[in-house]
C-alpha positions as CSV (number, residue, x, y, z in Angstrom):
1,X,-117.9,-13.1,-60.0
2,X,-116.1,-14.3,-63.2
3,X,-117.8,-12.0,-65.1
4,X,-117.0,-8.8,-63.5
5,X,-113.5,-10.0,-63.5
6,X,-112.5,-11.7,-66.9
7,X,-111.1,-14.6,-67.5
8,X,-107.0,-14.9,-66.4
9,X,-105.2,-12.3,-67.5
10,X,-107.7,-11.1,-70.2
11,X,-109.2,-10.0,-67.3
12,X,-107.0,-6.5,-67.1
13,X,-108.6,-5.3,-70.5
14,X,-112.6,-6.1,-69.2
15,X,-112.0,-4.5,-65.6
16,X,-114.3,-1.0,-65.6
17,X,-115.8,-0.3,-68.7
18,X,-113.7,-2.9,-70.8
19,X,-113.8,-2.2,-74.5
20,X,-116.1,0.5,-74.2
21,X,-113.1,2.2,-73.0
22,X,-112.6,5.6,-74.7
23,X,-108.9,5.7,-74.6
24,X,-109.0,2.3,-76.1
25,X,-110.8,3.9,-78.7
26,X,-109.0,6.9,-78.8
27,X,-105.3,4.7,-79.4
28,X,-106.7,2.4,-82.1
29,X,-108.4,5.3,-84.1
30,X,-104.7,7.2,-83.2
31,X,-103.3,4.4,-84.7
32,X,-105.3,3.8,-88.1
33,X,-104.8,7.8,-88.3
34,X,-100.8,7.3,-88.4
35,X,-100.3,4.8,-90.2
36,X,-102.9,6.2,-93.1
37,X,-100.9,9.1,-92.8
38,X,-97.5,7.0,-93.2
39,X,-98.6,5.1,-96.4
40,X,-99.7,8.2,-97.9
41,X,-96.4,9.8,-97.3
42,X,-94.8,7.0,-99.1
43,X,-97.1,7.1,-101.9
44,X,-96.8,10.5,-102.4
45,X,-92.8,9.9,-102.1
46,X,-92.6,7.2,-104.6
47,X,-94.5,8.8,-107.3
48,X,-92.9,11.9,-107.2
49,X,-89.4,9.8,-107.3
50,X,-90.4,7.9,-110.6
51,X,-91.8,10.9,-112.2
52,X,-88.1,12.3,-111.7
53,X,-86.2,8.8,-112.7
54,X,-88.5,9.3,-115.9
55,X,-87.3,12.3,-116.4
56,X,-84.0,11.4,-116.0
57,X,-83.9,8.5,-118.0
58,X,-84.8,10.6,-121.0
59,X,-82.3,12.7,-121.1
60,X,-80.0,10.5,-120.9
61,X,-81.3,8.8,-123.7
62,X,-81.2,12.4,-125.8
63,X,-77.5,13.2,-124.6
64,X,-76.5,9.3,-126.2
65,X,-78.4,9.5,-128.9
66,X,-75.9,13.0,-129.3
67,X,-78.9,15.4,-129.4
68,X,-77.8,17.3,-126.7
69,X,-74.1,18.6,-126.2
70,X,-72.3,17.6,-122.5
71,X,-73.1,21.5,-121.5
72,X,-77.1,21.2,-122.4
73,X,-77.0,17.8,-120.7
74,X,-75.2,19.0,-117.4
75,X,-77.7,22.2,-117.0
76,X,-80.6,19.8,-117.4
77,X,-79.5,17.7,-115.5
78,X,-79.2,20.3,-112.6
79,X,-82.7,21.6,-113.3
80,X,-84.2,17.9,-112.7
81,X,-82.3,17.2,-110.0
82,X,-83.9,20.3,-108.0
């Protein structure tokens, strides 16, 4: 009798099929999918920021070291940032 029922309240997830379960399966494998999906996203997010900080960075270095005038620097500037 214990068996068919679990034991307490772990009972509720081994009534039926238990963890054979396919919509238990189906959730957890739901799961890893989104949140694979979410660290890619960020991944993909950060690189793509520091590749235009990099950017960035060096012209801003150019327009100090005076090789660019404040014009030149401003249109860059607008190009990078699109």
């Amino acid at each position: 009798m214990m068996l068919t029922r679990g034991f307490g309240s772990f009972g509720m997830f081994c009534r039926g099929l238990g963890a054979a379960n396919p919509g238990v399966w189906l959730a957890l494998a739901a799961l890893f999918v989104a949140a694979l999906v979410v660290v890619i996203v960020l991944s993909v997010k950060k690189s793509h920021k520091s590749a235009n900080d990099g950017a960035a960075e060096a012209l801003k270095l150019r327009f100090i070291k005076g090789e660019l005038t404040e014009e030149e620097y401003r249109k860059m500037k607008d190009v990078i940032g699109k």
